[in-house]
C-alpha positions in Angstrom: 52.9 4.3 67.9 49.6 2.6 68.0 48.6 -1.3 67.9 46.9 -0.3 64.4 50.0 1.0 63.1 52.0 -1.7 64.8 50.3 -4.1 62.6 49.0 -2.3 59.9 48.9 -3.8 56.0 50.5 -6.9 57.4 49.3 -10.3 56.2 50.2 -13.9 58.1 54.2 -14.0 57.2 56.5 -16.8 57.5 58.9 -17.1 60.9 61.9 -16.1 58.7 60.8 -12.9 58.4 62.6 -10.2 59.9 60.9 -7.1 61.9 62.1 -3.8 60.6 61.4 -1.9 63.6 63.2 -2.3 67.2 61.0 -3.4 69.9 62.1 -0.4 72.7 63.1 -1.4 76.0 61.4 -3.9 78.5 59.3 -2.9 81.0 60.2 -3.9 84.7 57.5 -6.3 84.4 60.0 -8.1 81.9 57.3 -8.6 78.9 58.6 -7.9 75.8 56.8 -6.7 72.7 55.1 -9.4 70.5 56.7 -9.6 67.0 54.3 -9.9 64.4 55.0 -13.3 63.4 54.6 -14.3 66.8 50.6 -13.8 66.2 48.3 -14.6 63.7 45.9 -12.3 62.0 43.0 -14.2 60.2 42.9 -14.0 56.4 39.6 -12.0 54.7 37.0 -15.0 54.1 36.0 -15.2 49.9 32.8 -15.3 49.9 31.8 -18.0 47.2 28.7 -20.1 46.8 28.6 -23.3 46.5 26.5 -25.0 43.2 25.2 -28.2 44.2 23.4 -30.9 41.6 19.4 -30.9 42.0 18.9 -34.8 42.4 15.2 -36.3 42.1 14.5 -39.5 43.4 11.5 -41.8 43.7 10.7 -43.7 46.7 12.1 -47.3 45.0 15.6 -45.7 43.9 16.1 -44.2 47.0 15.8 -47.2 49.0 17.9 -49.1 46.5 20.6 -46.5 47.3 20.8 -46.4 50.2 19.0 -43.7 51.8 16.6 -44.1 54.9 14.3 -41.5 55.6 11.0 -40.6 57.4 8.7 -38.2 56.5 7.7 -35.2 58.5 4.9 -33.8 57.2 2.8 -33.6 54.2 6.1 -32.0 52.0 8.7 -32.2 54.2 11.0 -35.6 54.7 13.7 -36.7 56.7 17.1 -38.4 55.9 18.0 -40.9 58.8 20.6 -42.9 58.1 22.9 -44.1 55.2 23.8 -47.2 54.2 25.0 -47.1 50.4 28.1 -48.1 48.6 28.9 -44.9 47.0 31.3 -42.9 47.9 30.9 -39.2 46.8 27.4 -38.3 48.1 25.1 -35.8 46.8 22.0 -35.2 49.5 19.1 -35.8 47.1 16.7 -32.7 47.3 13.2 -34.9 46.8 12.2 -38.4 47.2 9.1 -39.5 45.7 8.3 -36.1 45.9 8.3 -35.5 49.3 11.1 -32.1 49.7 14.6 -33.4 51.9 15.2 -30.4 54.1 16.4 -32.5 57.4 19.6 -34.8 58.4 19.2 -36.6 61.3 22.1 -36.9 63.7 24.6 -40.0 63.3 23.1 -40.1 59.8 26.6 -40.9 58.8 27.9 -42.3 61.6 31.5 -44.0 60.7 30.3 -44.2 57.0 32.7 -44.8 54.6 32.3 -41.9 52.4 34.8 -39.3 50.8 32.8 -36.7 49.7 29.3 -34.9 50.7 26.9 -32.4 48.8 24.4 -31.0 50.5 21.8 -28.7 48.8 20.2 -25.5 49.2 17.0 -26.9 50.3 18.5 -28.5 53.6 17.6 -26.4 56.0 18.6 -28.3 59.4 21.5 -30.0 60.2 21.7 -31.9 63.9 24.5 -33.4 66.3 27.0 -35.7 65.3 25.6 -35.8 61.3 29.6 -37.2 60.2 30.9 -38.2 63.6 34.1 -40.2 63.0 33.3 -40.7 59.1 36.2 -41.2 56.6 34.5 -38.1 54.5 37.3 -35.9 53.7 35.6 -33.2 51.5 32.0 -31.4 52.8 30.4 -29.0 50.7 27.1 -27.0 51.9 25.0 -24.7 49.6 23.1 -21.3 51.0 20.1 -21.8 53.0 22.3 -23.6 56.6 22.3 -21.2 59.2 23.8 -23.3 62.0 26.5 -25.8 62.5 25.7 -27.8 65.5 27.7 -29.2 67.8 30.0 -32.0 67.2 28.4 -31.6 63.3 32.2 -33.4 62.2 33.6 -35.1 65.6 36.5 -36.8 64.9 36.5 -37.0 61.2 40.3 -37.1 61.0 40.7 -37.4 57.2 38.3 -34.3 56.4 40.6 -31.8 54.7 38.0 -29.3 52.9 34.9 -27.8 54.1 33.1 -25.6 52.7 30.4 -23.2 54.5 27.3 -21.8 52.8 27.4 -17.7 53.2 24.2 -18.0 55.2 26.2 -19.3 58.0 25.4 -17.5 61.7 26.6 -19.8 63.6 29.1 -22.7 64.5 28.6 -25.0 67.4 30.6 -26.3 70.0 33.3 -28.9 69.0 31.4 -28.7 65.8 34.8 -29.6 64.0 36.9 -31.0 66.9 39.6 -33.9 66.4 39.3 -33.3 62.5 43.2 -33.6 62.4 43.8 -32.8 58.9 41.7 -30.1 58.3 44.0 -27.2 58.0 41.9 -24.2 57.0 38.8 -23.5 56.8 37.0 -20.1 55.6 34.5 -18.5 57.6 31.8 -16.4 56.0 31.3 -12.8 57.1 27.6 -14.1 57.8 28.8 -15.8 60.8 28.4 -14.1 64.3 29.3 -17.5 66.7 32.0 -19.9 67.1 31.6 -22.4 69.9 34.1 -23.7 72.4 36.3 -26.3 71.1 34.8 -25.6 67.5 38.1 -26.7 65.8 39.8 -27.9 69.3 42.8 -30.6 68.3 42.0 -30.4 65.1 44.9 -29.5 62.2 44.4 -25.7 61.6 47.0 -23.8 60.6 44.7 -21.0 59.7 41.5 -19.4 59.1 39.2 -16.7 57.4 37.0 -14.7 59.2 35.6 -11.4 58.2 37.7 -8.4 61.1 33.8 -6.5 61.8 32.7 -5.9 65.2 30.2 -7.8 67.2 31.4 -11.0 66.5 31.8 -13.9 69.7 34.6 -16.1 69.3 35.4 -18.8 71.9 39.2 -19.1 72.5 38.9 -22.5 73.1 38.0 -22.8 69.5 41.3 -23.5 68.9 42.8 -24.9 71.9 45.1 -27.3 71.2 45.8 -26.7 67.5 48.8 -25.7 65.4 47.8 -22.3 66.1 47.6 -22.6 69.6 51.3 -24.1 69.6 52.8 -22.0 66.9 51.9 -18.3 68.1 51.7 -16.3 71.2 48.5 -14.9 70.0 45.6 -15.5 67.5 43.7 -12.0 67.2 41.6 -10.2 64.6 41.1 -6.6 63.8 38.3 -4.1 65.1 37.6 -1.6 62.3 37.5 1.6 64.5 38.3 5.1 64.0 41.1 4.2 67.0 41.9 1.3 65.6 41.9 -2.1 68.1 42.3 -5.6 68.2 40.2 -8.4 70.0 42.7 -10.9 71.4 40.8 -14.3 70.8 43.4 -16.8 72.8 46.9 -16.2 74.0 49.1 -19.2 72.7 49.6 -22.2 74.6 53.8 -21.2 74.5 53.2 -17.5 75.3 54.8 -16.1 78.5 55.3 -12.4 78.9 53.8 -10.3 76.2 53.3 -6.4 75.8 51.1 -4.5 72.9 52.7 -1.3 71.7 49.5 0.8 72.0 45.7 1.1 70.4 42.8 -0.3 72.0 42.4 -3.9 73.1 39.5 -6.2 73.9 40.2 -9.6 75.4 37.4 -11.9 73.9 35.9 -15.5 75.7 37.9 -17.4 76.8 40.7 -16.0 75.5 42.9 -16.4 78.6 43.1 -20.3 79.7 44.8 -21.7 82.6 47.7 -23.2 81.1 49.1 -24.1 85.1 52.2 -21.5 84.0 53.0 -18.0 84.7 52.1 -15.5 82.1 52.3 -11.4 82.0 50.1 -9.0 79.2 51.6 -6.1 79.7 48.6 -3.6 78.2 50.5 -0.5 80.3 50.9 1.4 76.7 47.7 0.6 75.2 45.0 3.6 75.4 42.2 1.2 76.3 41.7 -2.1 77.9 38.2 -4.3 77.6 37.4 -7.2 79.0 34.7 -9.9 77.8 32.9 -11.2 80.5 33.9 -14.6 80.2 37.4 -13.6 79.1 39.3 -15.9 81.6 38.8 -19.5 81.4 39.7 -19.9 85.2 39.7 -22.2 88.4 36.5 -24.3 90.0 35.9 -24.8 93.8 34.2 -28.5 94.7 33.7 -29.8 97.8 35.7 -26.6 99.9 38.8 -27.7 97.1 40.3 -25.6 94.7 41.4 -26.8 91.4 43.6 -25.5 88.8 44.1 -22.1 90.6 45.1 -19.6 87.3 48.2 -17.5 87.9 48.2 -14.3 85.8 49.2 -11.3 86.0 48.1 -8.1 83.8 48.9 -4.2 83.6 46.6 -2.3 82.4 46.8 1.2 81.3 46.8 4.3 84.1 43.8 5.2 85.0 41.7 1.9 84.0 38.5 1.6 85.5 35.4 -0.7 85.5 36.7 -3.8 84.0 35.9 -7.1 85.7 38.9 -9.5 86.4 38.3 -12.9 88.4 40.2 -12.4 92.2 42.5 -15.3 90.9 44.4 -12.6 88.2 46.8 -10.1 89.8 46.2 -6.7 88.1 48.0 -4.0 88.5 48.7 -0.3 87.2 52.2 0.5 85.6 53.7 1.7 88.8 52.7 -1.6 90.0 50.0 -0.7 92.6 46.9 -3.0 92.6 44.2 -2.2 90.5 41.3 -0.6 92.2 39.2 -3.4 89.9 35.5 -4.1 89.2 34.6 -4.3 92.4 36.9 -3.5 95.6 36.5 -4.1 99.7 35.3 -0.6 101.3 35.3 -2.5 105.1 35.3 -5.7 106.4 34.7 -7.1 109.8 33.3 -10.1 111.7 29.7 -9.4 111.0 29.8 -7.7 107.4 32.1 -7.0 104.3 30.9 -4.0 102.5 32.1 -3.5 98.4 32.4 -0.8 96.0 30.8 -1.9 92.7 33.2 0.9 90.0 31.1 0.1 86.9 27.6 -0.2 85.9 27.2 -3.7 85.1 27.6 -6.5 87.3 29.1 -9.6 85.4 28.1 -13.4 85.4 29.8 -15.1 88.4 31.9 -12.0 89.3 31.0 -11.4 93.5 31.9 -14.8 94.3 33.2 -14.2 97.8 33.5 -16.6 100.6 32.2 -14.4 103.4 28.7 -15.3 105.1 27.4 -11.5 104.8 28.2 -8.8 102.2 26.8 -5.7 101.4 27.1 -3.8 97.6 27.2 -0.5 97.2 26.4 0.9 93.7 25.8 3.2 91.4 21.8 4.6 90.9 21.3 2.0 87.8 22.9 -1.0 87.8 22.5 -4.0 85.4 23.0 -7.3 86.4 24.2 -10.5 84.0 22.9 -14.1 85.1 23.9 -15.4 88.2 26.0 -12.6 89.0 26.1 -13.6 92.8 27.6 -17.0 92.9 28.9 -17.5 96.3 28.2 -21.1 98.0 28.8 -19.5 101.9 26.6 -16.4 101.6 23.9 -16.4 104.3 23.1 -12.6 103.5 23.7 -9.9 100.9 22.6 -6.3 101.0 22.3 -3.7 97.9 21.7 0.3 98.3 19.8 0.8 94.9 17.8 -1.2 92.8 19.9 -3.2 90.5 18.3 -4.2 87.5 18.2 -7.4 84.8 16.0 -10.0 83.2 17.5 -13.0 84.3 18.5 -14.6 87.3 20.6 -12.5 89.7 21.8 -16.0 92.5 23.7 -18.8 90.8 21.6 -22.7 91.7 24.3 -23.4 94.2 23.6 -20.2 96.6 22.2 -22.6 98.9 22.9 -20.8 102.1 21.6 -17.5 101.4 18.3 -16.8 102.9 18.3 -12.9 103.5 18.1 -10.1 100.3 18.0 -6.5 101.1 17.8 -4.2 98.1 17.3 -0.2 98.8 15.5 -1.1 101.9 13.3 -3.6 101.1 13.8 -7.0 102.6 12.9 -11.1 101.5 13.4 -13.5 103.3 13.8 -17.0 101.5 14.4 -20.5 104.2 18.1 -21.7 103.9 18.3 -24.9 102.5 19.4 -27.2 105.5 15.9 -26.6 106.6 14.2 -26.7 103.3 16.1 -28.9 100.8 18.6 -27.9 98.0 16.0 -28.6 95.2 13.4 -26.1 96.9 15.6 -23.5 98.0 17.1 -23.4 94.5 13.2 -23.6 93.1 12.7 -20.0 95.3 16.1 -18.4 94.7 14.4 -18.2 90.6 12.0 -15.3 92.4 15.2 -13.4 92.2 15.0 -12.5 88.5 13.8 -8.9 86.5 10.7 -8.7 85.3 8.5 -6.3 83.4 5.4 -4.7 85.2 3.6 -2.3 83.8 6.3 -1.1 82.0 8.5 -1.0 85.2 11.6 -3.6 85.5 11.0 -5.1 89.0 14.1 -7.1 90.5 11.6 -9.8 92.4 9.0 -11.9 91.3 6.8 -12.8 93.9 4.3 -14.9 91.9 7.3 -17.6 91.5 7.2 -18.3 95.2 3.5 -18.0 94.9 3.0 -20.9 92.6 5.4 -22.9 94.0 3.3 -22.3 97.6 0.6 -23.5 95.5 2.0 -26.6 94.3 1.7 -25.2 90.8 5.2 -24.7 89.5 6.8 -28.1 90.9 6.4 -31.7 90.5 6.9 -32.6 94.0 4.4 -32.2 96.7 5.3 -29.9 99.4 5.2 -30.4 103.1 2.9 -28.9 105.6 5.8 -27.8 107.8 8.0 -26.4 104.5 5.0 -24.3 103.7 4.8 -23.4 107.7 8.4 -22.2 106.7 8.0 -20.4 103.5 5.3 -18.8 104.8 6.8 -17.1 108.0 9.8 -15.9 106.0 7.0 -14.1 103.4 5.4 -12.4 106.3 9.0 -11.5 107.6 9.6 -9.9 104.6 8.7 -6.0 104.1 5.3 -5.6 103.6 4.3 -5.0 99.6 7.3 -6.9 98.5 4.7 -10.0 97.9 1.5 -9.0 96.9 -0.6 -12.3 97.5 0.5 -12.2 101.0 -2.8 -12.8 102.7 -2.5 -16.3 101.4 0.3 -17.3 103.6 -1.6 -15.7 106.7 -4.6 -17.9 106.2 -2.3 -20.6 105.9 -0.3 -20.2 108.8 -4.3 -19.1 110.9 -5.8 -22.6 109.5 -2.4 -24.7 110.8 -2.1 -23.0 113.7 -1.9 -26.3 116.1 1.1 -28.1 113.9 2.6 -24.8 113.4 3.3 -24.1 117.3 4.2 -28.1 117.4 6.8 -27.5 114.8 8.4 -24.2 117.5 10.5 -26.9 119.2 12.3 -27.8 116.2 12.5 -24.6 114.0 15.4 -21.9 114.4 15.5 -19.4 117.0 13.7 -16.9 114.2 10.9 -19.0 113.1 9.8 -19.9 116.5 9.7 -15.9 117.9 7.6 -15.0 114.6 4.9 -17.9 115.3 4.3 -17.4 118.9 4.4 -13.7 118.1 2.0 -14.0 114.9 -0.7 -16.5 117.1 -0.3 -14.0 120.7 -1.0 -10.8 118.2 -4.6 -13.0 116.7 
């Protein structure tokens, strides 16, 4: 039986109600089957739009109201604050003929209000607009797209909202610490929901429209009734197969096992609770994993804190998925999973790893050895600071990966040696160089397009910065003596402007063989070798 038909024409029942059919026996993992009112399935959202009054105001009424504005342009004006005495407010849409399509953050800071109408032509909304108001009813016409962050922080007696269908997307803690908010319906229009978008708030429940390519945060709704109440908050994937994305396992959840179907786990849907918990996906025919699926430790200062323990068995055969080195995976016959990426050899001198999929996640090769080598497939994408390791001094790839963004997280500051299908850089460690100017060089490690051809470095970032182009700062002479050795010591027609660093290093030549005496072992060899050769 699959996880479609487990569920299937179910709605949100009551915890009195019984399940007909008999969970089978327990695996030896002891998880045992989620009952179905042990998780919560979101409702279908009603798409209604909201009619709000069409208020004209001249300059003098407003001001006598209340209102303080400034205007933007020519048409365009600008609610700032309000100060008036009544209590159900209606956003007026002009004043003195100047159109209102802007609320300034804090423009209802504490206010004591009860209820808000804002109109169709309000077309931005910014941070903090009812921050710890006593509004308890907000209503927003068509025409919104985005709910920023902390939009409703802390209004604790807002108990209806209600979202224009325009809606895209809803910011982070955008209605945190609203404490009697209870539900809330999300239109299908809406592709985002921040972290801690409804955290410690009230909800009990929620619409949202079950299509695919949708990113809920699981932190959403940390911390809520739902969070305490169920062992899992999940929506439906309408596929042929039939699936469900798992958006956060409950706060009380322990050991759980799905019957079958396929399974995505979404962002941040797996939080470290500091307790023991076991998903049993052994039966399931497919497992997925978001990239940021597991909310998980943080290393400062050589310390680890809040180290996640979690175990998960996924489904024979499984391949590809990325799982943090934190979560023990294994296979039903409870050997290890072979995982995202595995350890082919290691010794004292180099660790060698076996990328399985082709994509290589944010923050996923975040080992502690000083030298590692990745061996991959013939293309491989890379996500943003995919390589996040603070002890790496070296790091080797056999093919070309390629990306757009930035392949070394900012706190990489000991790397100083990329090989990638035989082509070599050669970037000064930061003990020598500074944190802030090593990191300013590790950005040359990023995809670009030229000529129609994705190239995985761009040598015109350390170009400008050798220039004093790209940074505030002014750059030393004996930082540039650096950076330029390590460009010459890279393979030839990896930086196209080289000839610039060999006139530099020719004109300096005196303070350059000065500096031998204090430069590493490599820097020194390469100077007395580069001034002997000329």
């Amino acid at each position: 039986m699959g996880l479609f038909d487990w569920f299937k024409g179910s709605k949100r029942k009551s915890k009195n109600v019984e399940i007909e059919k008999t969970a089978p026996k327990q695996s030896s993992f002891c998880a045992d089957y989620v009952k179905r009112e042990e998780m919560y399935i979101p409702d279908r959202p009603k798409e209604v739009k909201a009619k709000v009054k069409y208020i004209t105001l001249t300059l003098e009424q407003a001001i006598t109201q209340g209102w303080h504005f400034k205007r933007k342009s020519r048409k365009r004006i600008r609610i700032t604050h309000y100060t008036g005495t009544n209590k159900n407010v209606i956003i007026p849409s002009e004043i003195g003929g100047y159109i209102v399509n802007e609320i300034r953050g804090r423009a209802f800071f504490r206010a004591d209000i009860e209820r808000v109408e804002i109109p169709d032509n309000v077309k931005k909304l910014h941070s903090y607009c009812f921050e710890q108001s006593k509004v308890k009813a907000i209503i927003i016409a068509d025409g919104i797209t985005e709910i920023p962050h902390s939009f409703a922080f802390s209004c604790q007696e807002l108990v209806s909202v209600h979202l224009p269908t325009t809606l895209l997307r809803i910011g982070n803690c955008a209605f945190e610490s609203c404490t009697n908010l209870k539900y809330i319906d999300i239109p299908e229009s809406c592709g985002y929901i921040g972290n801690w978008a409804f955290s410690r708030s009230g909800i009990e429940g929620f619409a949202f429209q079950n299509s695919a390519y949708k990113q809920i945060n699981g932190t959403a709704f940390q911390f809520t009734p739902l969070d305490k109440n169920y062992r899992l908050i999940l929506r439906e994937i309408p596929t042929k197969i039939g699936g469900y994305n798992i958006l956060l396992i409950g706060a009380g959840a322990d050991n759980i096992k799905l019957p079958g179907g396929q399974v995505w786990l979404g962002n941040n849907s797996v939080l470290n609770r500091y307790c023991k918990v076991t998903l049993d996906f052994s039966e399931c025919s497919r497992v997925s994993v978001y990239k940021n699926a597991f909310r998980i430790s943080y290393r400062y200062n050589g310390k680890v804190y809040g180290v996640m323990q979690c175990r998960i068995i996924v489904p024979q055969g499984t391949k590809g998925q990325y799982f943090p080195d934190c979560v023990d995976v294994r296979y039903p016959d409870k050997k290890k999973y072979d995982g995202f990426i595995s350890v082919e050899s290691r010794d004292n001198d180099k660790t060698v790893l076996r990328l399985h999929g082709n994509i290589l996640p944010a923050y996923s090769v975040a080992f502690h050895e000083k030298s590692l080598e990745i061996r991959t497939y013939n293309w491989t994408k890379y996500e943003k600071y995919a390589i996040c390791s603070r002890e790496l001094e070296s790091i080797s790839f056999d093919n070309l990966l390629h990306g757009t963004d930035e392949l070394f997280a900012p706190y990489c500051h000991n790397l100083h040696r990329v090989e990638m299908s035989n082509r070599c850089v050669f970037i000064p460690p930061s003990d020598i160089i500074g944190e802030r100017l090593h990191t300013e060089l590790m950005k040359a490690f990023t995809g670009r397009n030229l000529n129609g051809k994705l190239c995985w470095f761009d040598s015109a970032v350390v170009d400008n910065i050798f220039s004093g182009n790209s940074i505030k700062s002014r750059i030393s002479q004996k930082r540039k003596i650096i950076i330029a050795c390590d460009v010459l010591r890279s393979t030839a027609g990896v930086f196209e402007n080289s000839s610039m660093y060999e006139k530099y290093l020719q004109t300096h030549r005196r303070y350059a063989l000065i500096l031998c005496d204090t430069l590493p072992n490599e820097y020194t060899d390469f100077l007395r070798n580069f001034y002997e050769v000329r």
